[in-house]
C-alpha positions as MATLAB code, in Angstrom:
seq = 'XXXXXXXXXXXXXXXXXXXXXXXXXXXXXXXXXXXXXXXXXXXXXXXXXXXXXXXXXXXXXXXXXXXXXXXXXXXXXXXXXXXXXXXXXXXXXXXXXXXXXXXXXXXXXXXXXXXXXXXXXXXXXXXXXXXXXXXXXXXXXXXXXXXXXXXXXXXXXXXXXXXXXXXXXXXXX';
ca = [
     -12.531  -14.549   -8.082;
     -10.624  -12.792   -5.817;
     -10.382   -8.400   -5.964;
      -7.256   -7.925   -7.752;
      -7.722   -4.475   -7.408;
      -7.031   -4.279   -4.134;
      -3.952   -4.560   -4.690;
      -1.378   -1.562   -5.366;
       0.563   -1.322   -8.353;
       3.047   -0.390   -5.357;
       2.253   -3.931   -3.789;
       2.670   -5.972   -6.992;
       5.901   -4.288   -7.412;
       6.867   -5.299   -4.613;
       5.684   -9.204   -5.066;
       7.609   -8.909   -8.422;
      10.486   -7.962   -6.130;
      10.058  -10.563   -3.098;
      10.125  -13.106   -5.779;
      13.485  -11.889   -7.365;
      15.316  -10.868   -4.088;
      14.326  -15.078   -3.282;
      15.671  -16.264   -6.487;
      18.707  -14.146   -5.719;
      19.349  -15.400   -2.445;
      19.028  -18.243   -3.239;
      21.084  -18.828   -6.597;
      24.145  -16.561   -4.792;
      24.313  -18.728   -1.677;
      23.033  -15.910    0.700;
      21.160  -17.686    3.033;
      20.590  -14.616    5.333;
      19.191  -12.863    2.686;
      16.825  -15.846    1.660;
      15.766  -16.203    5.571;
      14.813  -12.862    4.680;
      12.095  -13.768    2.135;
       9.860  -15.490    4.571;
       7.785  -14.606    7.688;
       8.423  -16.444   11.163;
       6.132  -18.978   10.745;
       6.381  -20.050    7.087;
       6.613  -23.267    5.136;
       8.292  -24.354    2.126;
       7.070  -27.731    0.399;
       9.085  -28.715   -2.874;
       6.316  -31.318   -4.771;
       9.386  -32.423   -6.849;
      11.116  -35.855   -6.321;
       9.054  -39.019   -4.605;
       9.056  -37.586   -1.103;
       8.114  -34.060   -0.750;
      10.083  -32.364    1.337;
       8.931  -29.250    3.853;
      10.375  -26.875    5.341;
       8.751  -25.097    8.710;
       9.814  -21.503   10.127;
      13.073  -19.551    9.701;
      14.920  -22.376   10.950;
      13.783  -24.614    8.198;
      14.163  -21.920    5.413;
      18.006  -21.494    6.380;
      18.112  -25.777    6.506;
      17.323  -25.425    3.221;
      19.576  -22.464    1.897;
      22.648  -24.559    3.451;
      21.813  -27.703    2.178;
      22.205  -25.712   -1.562;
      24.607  -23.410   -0.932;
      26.773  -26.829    0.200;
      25.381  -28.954   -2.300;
      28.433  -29.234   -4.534;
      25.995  -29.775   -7.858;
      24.224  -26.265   -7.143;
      26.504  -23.573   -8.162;
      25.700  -21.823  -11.383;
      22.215  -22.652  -11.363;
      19.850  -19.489  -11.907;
      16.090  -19.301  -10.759;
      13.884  -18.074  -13.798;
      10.681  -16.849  -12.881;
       7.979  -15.548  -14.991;
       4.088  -14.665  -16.010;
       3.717  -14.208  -12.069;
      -0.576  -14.255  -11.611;
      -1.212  -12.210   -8.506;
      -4.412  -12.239   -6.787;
      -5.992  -10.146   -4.103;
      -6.484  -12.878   -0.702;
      -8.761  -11.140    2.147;
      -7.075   -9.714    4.645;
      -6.292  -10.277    8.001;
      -5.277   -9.078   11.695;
      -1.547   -8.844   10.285;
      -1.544   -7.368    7.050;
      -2.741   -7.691    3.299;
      -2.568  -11.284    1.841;
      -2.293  -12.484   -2.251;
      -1.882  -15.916   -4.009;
       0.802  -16.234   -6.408;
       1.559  -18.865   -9.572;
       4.339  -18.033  -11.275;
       5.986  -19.620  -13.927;
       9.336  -21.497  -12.991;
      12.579  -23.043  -14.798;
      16.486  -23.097  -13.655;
      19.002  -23.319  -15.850;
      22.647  -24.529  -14.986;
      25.480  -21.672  -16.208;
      28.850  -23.676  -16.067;
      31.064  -24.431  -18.690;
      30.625  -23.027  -22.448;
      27.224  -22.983  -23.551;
      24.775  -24.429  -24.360;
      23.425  -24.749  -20.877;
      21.253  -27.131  -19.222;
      17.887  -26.578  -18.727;
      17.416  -28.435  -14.920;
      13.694  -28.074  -13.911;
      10.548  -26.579  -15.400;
       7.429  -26.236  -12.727;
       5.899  -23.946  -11.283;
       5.790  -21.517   -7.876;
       2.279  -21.733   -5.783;
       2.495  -18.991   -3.630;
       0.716  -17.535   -0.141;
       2.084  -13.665    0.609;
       1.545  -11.629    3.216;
       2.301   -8.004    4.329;
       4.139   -7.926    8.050;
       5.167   -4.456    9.035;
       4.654   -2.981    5.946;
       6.544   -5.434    4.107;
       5.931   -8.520    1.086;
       6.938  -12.347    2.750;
       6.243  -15.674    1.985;
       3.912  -17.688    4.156;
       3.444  -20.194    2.068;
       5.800  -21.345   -0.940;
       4.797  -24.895   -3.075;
       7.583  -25.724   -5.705;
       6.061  -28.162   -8.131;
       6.479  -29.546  -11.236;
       4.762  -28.607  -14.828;
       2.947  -32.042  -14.598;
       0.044  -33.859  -12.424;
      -3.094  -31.369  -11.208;
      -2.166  -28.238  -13.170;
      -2.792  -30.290  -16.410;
      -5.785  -31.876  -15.765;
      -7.411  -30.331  -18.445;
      -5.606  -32.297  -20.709;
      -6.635  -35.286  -21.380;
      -4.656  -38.589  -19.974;
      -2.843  -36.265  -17.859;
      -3.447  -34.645  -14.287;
      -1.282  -37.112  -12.668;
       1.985  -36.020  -10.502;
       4.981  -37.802  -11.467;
       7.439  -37.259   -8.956;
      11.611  -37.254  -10.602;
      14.145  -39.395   -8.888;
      15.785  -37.049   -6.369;
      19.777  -36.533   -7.695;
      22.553  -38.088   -5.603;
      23.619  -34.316   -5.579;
      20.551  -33.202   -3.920;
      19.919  -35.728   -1.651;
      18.942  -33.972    1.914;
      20.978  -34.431    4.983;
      18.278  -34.248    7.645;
      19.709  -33.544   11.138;
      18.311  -36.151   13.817;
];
C-alpha cells in the first residue's frame, strides 16, 4: 500500500478540484480550460465502446473536447464524480505523483425531468504535480463491468457498449 499520508490535505483538495475543474470543462464545452487539466505529455483512453479510443498530448486532449463540444447529442450532459480513493505514488524528478479511482456516472439534463442516466463507470487516474500544480498524466474512463468485478462470481469480463451514431469519432487522416 502506498503512503497516503504523504499527501496534503492541501494536495487532495486540490485533486478533488482537478477532477471538478475537468468535469466542468468538459460538460460546458471549454476546451481550453479542459487542455488545461492535463500535462504535455498525457493520455486519455476511454475503455467504453468495442474500440478503445486514446488520446496522446495536448493535441489529443483538445481532439477530444471538440469532438464533444460538436457532437450535437452532448449538450446537457453533466459529469458526476464521486468516492474519489487517492493514493500517495512515489515521487519523481518533476513533482509529487497519486493514483486516483473515482466513482463515475453522467446524466443527460434536457427536457422536463426525469433525466437520463447515460453511463455509469469509473475514472482510473495517474496525477502529477508540475510547477506546483495537480494534472492528469494518465486518465482511463471505463465502465462498472469486466476486471473491477472480478470478485464476483461469473463476472470480471469487459463488455464493451455499441458506440452511439452521436458519438462516433471523426479521426483526422
Amino acid at each position: 500500500m502506498s503512503d497516503s499520508a504523504a499527501l496534503s490535505v492541501a494536495d487532495r483538495i486540490a485533486v478533488q478540484d482537478l477532477i471538478a475543474r475537468y468535469a466542468w470543462a468538459l460538460d460546458t464545452g471549454d476546451v481550453d480550460a479542459l487542455v488545461r487539466c492535463f500535462t504535455p505529455d498525457c493520455v486519455v483512453i476511454e475503455e467504453v465502446f468495442e474500440d478503445p479510443d486514446r488520446w496522446e498530448g495536448h493535441a489529443g486532449v483538445r481532439a477530444l473536447g471538440e469532438h464533444y463540444r460538436n457532437s450535437p447529442g452532448f449538450p446537457g450532459r453533466q459529469h458526476h464524480v464521486s468516492q474519489s480513493l487517492v493514493e500517495s505514488l512515489p515521487s519523481d524528478s518533476n513533482g509529487h505523483r497519486c493514483a486516483v479511482k473515482s466513482f463515475a456516472f453522467v446524466t443527460e439534463c434536457r427536457g422536463e425531468p426525469p433525466y437520463t442516466l447515460r453511463f455509469t463507470g469509473y475514472y482510473d487516474d495517474r496525477l502529477v504535480t508540475r510547477n506546483g500544480e495537480w494534472l492528469f498524466h494518465e486518465r482511463t474512463i471505463r465502465l462498472w463491468d469486466g476486471p473491477v468485478l472480478a470478485r464476483f462470481p461469473g463476472h470480471g469480463t469487459r463488455v464493451p457498449r455499441k458506440r452511439p451514431p452521436e458519438l462516433v469519432i471523426q479521426r483526422k487522416s
